[in-house]
C-alpha positions in Angstrom: -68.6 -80.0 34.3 -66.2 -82.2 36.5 -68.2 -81.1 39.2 -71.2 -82.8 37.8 -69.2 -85.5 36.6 -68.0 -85.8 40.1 -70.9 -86.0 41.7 -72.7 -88.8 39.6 -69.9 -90.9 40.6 -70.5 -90.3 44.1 -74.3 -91.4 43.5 -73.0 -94.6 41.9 -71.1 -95.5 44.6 -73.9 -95.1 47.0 -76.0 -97.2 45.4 -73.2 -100.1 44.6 -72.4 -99.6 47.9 -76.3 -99.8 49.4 -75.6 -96.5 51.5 -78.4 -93.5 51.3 -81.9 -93.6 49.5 -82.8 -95.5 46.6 -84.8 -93.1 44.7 -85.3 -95.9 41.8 -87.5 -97.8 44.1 -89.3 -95.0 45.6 -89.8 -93.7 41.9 -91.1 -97.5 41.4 -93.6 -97.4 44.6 -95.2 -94.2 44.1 -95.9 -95.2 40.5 -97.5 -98.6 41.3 -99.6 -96.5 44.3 -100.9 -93.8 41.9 -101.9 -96.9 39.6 -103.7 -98.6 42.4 -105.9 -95.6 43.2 -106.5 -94.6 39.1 -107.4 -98.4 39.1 -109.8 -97.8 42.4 -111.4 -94.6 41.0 -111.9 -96.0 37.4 -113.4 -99.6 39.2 -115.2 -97.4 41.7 -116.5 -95.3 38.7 -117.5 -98.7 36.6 -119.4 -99.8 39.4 -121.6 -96.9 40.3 -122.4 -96.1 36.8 -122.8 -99.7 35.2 -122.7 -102.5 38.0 -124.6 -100.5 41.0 -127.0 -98.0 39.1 -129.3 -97.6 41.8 -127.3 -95.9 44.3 -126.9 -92.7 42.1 -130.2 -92.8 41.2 -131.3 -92.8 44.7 -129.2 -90.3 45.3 -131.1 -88.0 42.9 -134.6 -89.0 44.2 -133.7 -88.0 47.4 -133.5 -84.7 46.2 -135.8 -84.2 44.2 -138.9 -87.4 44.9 -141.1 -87.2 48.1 -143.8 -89.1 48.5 -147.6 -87.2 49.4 -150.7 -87.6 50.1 -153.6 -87.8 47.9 -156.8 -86.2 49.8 -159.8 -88.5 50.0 -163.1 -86.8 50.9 -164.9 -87.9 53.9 -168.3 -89.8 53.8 -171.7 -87.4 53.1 -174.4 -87.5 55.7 -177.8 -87.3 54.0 -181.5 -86.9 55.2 -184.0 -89.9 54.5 -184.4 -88.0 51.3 -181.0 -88.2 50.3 -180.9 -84.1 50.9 -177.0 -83.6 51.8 -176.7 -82.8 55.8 -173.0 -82.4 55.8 -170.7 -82.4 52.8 -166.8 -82.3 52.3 -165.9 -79.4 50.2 -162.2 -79.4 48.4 -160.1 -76.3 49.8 -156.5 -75.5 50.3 -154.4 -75.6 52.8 -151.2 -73.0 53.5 -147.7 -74.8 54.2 -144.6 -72.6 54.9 -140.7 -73.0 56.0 -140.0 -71.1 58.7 -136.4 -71.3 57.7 -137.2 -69.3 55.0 -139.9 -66.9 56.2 -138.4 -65.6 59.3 -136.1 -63.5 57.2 -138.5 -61.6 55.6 -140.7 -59.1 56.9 -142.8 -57.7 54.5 -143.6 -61.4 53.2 -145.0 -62.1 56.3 -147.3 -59.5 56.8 -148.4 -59.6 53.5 -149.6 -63.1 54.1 -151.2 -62.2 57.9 -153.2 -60.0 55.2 -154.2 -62.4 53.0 -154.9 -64.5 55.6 -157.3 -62.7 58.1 -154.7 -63.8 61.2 -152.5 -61.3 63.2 -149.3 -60.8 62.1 -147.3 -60.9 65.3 -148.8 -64.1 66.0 -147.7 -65.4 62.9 -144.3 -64.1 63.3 -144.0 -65.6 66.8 -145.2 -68.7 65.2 -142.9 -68.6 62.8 -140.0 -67.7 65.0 -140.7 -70.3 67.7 -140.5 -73.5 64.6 -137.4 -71.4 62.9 -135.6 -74.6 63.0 -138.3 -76.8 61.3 -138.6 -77.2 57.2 -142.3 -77.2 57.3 -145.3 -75.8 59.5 -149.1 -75.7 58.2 -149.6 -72.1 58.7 -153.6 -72.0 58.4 -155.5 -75.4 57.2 -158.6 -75.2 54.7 -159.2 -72.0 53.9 -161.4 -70.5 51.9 -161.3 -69.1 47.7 -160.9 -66.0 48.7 -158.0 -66.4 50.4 -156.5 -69.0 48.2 -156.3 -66.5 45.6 -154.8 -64.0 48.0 -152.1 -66.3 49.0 -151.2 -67.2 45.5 -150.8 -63.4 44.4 -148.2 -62.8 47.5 -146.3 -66.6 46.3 -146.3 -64.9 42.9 -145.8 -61.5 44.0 -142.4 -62.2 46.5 -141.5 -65.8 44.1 -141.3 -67.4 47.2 -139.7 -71.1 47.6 -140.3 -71.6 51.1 -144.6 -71.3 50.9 -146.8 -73.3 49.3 -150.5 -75.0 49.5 -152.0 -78.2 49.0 -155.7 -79.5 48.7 -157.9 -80.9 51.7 -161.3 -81.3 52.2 -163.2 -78.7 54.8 -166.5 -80.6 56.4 -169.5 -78.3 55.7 -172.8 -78.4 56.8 -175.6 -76.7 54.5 -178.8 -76.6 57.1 -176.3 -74.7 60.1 -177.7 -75.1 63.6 -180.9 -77.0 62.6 -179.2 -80.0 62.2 -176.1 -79.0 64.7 -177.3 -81.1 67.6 -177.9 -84.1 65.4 -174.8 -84.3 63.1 -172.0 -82.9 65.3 -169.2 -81.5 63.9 -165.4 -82.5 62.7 -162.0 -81.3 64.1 -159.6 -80.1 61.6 -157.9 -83.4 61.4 -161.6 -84.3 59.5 -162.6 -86.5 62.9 -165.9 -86.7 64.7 -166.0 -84.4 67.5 -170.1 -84.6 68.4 -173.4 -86.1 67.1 -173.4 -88.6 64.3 -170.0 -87.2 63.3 -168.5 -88.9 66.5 -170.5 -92.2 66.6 -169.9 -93.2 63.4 -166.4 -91.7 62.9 -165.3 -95.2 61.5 -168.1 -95.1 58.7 -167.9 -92.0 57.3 -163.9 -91.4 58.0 -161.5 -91.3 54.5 -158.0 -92.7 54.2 -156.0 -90.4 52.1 -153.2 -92.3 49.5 -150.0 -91.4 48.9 -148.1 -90.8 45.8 -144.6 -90.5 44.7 -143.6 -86.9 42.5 -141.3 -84.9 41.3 -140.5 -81.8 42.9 -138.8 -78.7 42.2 -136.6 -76.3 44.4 -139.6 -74.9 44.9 -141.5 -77.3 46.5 -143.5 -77.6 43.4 -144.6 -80.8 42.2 -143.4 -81.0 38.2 -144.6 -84.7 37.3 -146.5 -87.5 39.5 -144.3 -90.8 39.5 -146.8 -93.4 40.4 -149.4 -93.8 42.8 -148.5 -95.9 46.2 -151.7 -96.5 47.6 -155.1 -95.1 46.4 -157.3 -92.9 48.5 -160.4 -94.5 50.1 -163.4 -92.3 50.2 -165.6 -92.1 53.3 -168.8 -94.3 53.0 -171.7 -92.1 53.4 -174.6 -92.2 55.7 -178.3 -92.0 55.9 -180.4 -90.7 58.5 -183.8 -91.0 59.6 -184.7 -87.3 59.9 -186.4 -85.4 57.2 -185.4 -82.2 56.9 -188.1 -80.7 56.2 -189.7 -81.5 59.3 -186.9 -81.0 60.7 -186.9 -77.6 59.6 -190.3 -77.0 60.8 -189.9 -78.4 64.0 -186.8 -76.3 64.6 -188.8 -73.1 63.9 -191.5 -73.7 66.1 -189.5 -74.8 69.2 -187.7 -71.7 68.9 -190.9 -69.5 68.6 -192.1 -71.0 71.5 -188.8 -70.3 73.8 -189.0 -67.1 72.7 -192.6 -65.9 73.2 -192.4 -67.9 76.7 -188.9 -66.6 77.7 -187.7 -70.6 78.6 -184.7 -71.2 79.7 -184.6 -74.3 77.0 -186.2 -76.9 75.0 -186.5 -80.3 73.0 -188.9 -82.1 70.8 -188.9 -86.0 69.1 -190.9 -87.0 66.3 -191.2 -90.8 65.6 -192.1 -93.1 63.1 -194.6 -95.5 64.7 -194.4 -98.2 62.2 -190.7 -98.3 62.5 -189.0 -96.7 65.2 -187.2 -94.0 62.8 -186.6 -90.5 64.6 -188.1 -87.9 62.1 -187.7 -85.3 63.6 -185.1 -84.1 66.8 -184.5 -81.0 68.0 -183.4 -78.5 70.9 -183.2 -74.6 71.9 -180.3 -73.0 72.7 -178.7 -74.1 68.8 -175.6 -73.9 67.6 -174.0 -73.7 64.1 -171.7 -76.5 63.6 -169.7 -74.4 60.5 -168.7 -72.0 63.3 -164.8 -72.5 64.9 -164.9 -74.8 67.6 -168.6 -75.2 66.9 -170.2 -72.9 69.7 -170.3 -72.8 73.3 -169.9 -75.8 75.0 -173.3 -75.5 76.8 -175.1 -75.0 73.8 -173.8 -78.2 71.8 -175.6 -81.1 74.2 -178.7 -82.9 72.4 -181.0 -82.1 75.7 -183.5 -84.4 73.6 -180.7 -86.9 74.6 -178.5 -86.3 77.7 -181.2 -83.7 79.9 -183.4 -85.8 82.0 -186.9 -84.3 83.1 -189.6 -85.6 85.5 -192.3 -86.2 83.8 -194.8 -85.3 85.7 -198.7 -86.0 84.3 -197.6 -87.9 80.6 -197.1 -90.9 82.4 -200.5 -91.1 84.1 -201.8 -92.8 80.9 -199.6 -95.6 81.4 -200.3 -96.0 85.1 -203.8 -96.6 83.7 -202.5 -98.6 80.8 -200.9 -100.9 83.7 -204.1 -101.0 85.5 -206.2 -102.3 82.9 -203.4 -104.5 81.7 -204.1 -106.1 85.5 -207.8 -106.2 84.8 -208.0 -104.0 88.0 -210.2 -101.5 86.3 -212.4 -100.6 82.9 -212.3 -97.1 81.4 -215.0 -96.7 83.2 -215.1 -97.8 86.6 -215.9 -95.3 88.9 -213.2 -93.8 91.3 -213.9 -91.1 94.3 -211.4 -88.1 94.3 -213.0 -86.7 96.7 -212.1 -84.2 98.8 -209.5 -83.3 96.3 -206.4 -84.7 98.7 -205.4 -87.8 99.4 -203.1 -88.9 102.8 -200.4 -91.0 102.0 -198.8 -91.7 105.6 -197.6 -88.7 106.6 -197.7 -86.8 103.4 -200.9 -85.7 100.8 -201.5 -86.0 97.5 -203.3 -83.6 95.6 -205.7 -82.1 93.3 -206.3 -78.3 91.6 -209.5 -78.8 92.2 -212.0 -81.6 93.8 -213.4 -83.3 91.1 -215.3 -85.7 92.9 -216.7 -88.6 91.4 -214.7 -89.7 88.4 -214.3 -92.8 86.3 -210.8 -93.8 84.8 -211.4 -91.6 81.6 -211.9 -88.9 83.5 -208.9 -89.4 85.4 -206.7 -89.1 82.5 -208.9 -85.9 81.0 -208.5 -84.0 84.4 -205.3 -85.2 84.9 -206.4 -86.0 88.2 -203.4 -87.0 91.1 -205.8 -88.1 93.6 -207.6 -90.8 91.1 -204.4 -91.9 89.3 -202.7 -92.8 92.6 -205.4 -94.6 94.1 -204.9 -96.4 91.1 -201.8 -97.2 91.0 -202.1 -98.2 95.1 -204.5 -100.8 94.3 -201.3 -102.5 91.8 -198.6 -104.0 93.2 -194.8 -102.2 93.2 -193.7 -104.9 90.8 -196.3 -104.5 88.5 -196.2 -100.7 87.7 -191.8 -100.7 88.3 -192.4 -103.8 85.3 -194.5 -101.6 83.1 -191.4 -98.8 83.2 -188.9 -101.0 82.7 -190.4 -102.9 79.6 -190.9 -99.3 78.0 -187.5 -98.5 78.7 -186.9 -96.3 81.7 -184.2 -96.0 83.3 -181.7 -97.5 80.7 -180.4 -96.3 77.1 -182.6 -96.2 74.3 -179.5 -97.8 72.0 -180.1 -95.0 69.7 -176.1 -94.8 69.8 -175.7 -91.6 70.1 -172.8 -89.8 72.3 -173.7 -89.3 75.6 -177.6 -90.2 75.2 -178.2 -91.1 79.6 -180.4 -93.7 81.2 -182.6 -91.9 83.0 -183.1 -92.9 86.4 -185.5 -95.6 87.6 -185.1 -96.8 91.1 -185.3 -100.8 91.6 -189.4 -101.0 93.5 -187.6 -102.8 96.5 -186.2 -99.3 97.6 -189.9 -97.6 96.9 -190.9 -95.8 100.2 -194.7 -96.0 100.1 -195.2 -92.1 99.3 -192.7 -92.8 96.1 -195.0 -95.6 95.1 -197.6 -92.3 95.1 -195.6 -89.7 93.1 -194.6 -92.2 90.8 -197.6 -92.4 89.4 -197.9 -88.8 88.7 -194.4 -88.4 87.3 -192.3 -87.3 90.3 -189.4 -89.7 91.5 -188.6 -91.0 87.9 -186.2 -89.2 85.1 -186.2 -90.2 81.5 -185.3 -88.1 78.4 -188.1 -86.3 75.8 -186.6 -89.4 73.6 -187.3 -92.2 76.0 -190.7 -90.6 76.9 -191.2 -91.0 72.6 -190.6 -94.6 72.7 -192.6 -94.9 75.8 -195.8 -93.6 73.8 -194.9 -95.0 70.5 -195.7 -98.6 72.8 -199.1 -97.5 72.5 -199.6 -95.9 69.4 -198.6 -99.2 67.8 -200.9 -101.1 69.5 -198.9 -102.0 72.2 -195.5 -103.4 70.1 -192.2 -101.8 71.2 -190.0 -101.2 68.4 -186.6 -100.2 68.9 -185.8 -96.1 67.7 -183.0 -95.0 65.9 -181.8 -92.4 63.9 -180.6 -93.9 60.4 -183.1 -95.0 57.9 -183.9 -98.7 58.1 -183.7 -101.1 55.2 -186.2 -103.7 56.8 -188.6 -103.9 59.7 -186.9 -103.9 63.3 -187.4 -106.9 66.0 -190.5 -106.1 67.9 -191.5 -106.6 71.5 -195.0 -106.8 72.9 -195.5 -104.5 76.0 -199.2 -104.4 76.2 -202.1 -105.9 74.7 -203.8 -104.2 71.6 -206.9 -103.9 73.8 -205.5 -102.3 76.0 -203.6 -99.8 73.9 -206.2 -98.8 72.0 -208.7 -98.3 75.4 -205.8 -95.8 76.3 -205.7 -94.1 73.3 -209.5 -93.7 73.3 -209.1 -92.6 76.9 -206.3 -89.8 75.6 -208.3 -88.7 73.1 -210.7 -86.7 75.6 -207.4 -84.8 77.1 -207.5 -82.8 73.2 -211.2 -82.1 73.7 -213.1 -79.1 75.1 -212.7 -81.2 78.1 -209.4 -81.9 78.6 -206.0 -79.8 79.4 -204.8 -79.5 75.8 -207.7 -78.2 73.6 -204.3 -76.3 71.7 -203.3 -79.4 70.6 -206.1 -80.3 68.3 -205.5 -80.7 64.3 -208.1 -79.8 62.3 -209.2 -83.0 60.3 -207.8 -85.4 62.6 -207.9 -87.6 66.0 -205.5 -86.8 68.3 -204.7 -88.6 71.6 -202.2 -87.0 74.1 -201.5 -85.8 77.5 -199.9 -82.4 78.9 -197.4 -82.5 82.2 -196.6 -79.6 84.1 -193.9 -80.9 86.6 -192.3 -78.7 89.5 -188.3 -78.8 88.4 -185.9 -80.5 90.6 -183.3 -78.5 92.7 -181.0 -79.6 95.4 -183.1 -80.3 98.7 -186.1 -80.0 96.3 -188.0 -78.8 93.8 -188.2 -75.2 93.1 -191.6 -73.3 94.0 -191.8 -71.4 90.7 -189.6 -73.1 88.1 -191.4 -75.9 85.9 -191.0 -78.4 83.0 -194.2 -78.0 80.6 -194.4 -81.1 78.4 -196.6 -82.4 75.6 -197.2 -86.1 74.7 -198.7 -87.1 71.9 -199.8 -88.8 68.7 -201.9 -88.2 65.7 -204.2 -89.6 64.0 -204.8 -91.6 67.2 -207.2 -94.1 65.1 -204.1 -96.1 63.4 -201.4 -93.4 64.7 -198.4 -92.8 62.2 -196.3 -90.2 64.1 -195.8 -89.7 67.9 -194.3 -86.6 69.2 -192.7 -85.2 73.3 -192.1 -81.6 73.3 -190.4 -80.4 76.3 -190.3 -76.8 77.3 -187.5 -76.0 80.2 -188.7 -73.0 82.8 -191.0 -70.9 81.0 -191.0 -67.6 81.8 -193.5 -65.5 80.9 -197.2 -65.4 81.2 -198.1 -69.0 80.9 -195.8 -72.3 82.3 -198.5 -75.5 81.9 -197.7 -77.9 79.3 -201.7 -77.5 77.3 -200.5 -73.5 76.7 -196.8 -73.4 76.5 -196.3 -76.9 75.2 -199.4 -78.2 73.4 -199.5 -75.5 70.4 -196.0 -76.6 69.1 -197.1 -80.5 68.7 -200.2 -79.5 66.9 -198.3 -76.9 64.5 -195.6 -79.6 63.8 -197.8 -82.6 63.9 -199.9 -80.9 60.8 -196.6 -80.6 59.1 -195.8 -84.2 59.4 -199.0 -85.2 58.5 -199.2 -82.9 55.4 -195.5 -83.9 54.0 -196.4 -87.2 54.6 -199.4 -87.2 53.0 -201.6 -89.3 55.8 -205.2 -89.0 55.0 -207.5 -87.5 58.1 -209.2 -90.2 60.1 -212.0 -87.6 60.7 -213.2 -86.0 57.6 -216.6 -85.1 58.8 -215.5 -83.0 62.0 -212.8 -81.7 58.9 -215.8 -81.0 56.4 -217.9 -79.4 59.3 -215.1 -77.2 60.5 -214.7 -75.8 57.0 -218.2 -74.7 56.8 -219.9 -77.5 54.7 -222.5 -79.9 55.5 -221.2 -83.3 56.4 -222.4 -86.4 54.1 -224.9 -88.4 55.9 
């Protein structure tokens, strides 16, 4: 007790004395510092919760808010007939986390299964992104699948898989239309055809929205909409597809039976420059991955040039009665069948003697149509090409659609002046060679083609004279006769004008000695023509290679088509009548 007593004193004394620590104002500090930072945490408290409510509440969203996309569906394309050409389906696509997945085996293959892909691959995939929250694993798949890939979420409860809904590009008609529309990439952008060139038209701009998500990735509530999703605008061709159809068919019976190597036809609207019809052999099916070989996805109709050949004697005529030079029928000599042109010849199958211009064009004669075109000046004929549109772009805007080529008449070496007037030494496409003869089925007007549907007439440009268009057209009429080269192009019913080429195929240093280009040119009914049509055959193979019996037989099966579906009357219905067996009215 004195002890104690004792030592209080000494304490005292200390602090009298200022000597030693002053626990009294240490006891003092720490209290006023504890009450600072109660004050702090109560103040910092107050203001989260009442003065600054926001920052907790962003704190939350950012867990649990994210902000997606709403999928907008990419324009249709549609025939003239508003028949869908290629269509945006909704499907699903398959997210994952590879943080989660990499763990776990079984869960992996059981989604290789579900999803047709290898599951190695998958794995490695998998494995490579480890440190990534998100990878698609496999965009747009089909129903089947979607309901696989739901049973193996539900099966395994898995957090770290998921899908979503896009919109997979479809195309109903396959390879008819392939060359035409294109195809999309799996971003839903224009790869080829119409796809491509009007990519900006027909393209969608998904919207986003703010949710609510679980720990599951699972959206629980939609918060509000951020921007709204702008469908693609949809497009309309000029093609029907029933001609199309039909047109399709026959080019590839004809490749077939003659063993060609390939092949292209064009229909066209005379009275407005709309493509009807446009197709090619080899096809390829646009709904196929990566839409087919490369080789097989060019439009030849639009980006193979030909020479070609005899079709353009018709407007070497054209020119020369355009000139006044000549009637359709003034006389020209052909004989003996050859013709020297410095130090090379032109010539003939056969001599054919005395001919008039008519007769040039229904014998297809080289000899006549030369010493035609040799009584014309260079400028003259080179001015005829031009204005129909050789050697330059149709405007069609298509992808890769060439010019052709048309060489300026300055550079014309005298034998080019020659072979130009029979086809050789010029290139143009089966589509140019179209518009070329659509000049005179509409009575010489050049109207520009294309391959949407028009709303209104197009601007028109006048080539030739009617007169003259329609002497031609006579002239061409006698080529689908028992005269003429293409007696297999005749429709029943109906006038048809035309002329076959058979043209030796360019090769380096050359032209190939048994490799040819048989083509077709023509229009029906050639009275007041609605419909002109080219059909190209590339190196036919088998028994027959001229353009009357390998080309010839596919205009008149599609023309009939095209004059059925569009339901234009015969322009011969006595000749029809008589065929049929009945007595025609007097």
């Amino acid at each position: 007790m004195a002890s104690r007593d004792q030592r209080r004193k000494r304490i005292e004394r200390v602090e009298r004395l200022g000597v030693g620590p002053n626990f009294s104002v240490r006891r003092r500090a720490l209290i006023s510092a504890l009450g600072v930072l109660l004050f702090a945490i109560i103040w910092s408290a107050f203001d989260r919760q009442v003065m600054d409510r926001d920052f907790l509440r962003n704190e939350g969203e950012r867990r649990y808010l994210r902000v997606r996309e709403i999928p907008a569906r990419r324009g249709m394309i549609l025939d003239r007939n508003a028949e869908p050409l290629a269509v945006s389906t909704p499907v699903s696509t398959v997210w994952g986390d590879p943080r989660q997945l990499v763990g776990q085996p079984r869960v992996v293959g059981d989604l290789a299964g579900a999803l047709h892909i290898d599951e190695r691959e998958l794995m490695k995939r998998l494995t490579s992104k480890r440190e990534r929250a998100f990878i698609y694993i496999k965009r747009r798949i089909g129903p089947d699948e979607t309901v696989a890939v739901q049973r193996v979420i539900d099966e395994h409860k898995l957090q770290g898989l998921g899908m979503e809904s896009e919109y997979r590009r479809f195309y109903p008609s396959g390879e008819i239309f392939g060359h035409v529309i294109g195809f999309t990439n799996v971003d839903d952008r224009g790869i080829e055809g119409m796809e491509l060139a009007f990519d900006s038209w027909l393209r969608a701009e998904p919207g986003k929205r703010r949710v609510i998500q679980d720990g599951r990735h699972h959206v629980v509530a939609e918060v509000e909409r951020v921007k709204p999703p702008r469908h693609g605008r949809d497009l309309t061709l000029s093609i029907d597809r029933r001609l199309q159809f039909l047109a399709y068919r026959e080019l590839k019976r004809a490749v077939i039976k003659h063993r060609a190597v390939s092949a292209s036809a064009v229909v066209l609207d005379v009275r407005n420059g709309e493509v009807l019809a446009m197709v090619n052999q080899p096809a390829y099916n646009p709904n196929a991955k990566l839409g087919g070989a490369e080789n097989t996805r060019r439009n030849r109709a639009l980006t193979d040039v030909m020479e070609p050949g005899s079709t353009v004697k018709p407007l070497v005529v054209a020119a020369a009665l355009e000139a006044g030079l000549v009637g359709p029928h003034t006389p020209i000599d052909t004989n003996p069948g050859t013709l020297r042109i410095g130090r090379d010849r032109v010539r003939d199958i056969h001599n054919y003697g005395l001919l008039d211009t008519t007769s040039v064009i229904t014998k297809s004669s080289n000899v006549g149509v030369v010493k035609l075109a040799m009584r014309m000046d260079k400028a003259a004929l080179w001015g005829l090409y031009d204005g129909l549109g050789f050697g330059r772009p149709t405007g069609i805007e298509f992808p890769g659609e060439v010019a052709g080529r048309l060489r300026p008449f300055k550079n014309w070496r005298l034998f080019e002046h020659a072979t130009l007037a029979f086809g050789y030494g010029l290139s143009v496409t089966p589509l140019q060679l179209a518009q070329a003869y659509a000049v005179l089925a509409a009575d010489g007007v050049k109207r520009p083609v294309s391959l949407l549907k028009r709303q209104k007439q197009p601007a028109e440009e006048r080539i030739l004279s009617a007169d003259t268009a329609r002497k031609v057209r006579a002239m061409m009429e006698t080529v689908v006769s028992a005269k003429g080269t293409a007696k297999r192009a005749a429709i029943e019913g109906y006038r048809v004008a035309g002329k076959t080429g058979t043209a030796k195929k360019a090769v380096r240093g050359g032209y190939a000695s048994r490799r040819y280009q048989a083509v077709f040119a023509g229009m029906a009914p050639a009275s007041r023509p609605r419909f002109v049509m080219v059909v190209m055959v590339d190196e036919p193979r088998g028994k027959y290679y001229y353009g009357g019996l390998v080309a010839a037989p596919v205009f008149a099966s599609v023309m009939t088509g095209a004059l059925r579906l569009f339901n234009v009357p015969p322009d011969d219905p006595g000749e029809s009548l008589l065929l049929a067996g009945t007595e025609s009215p007097k």
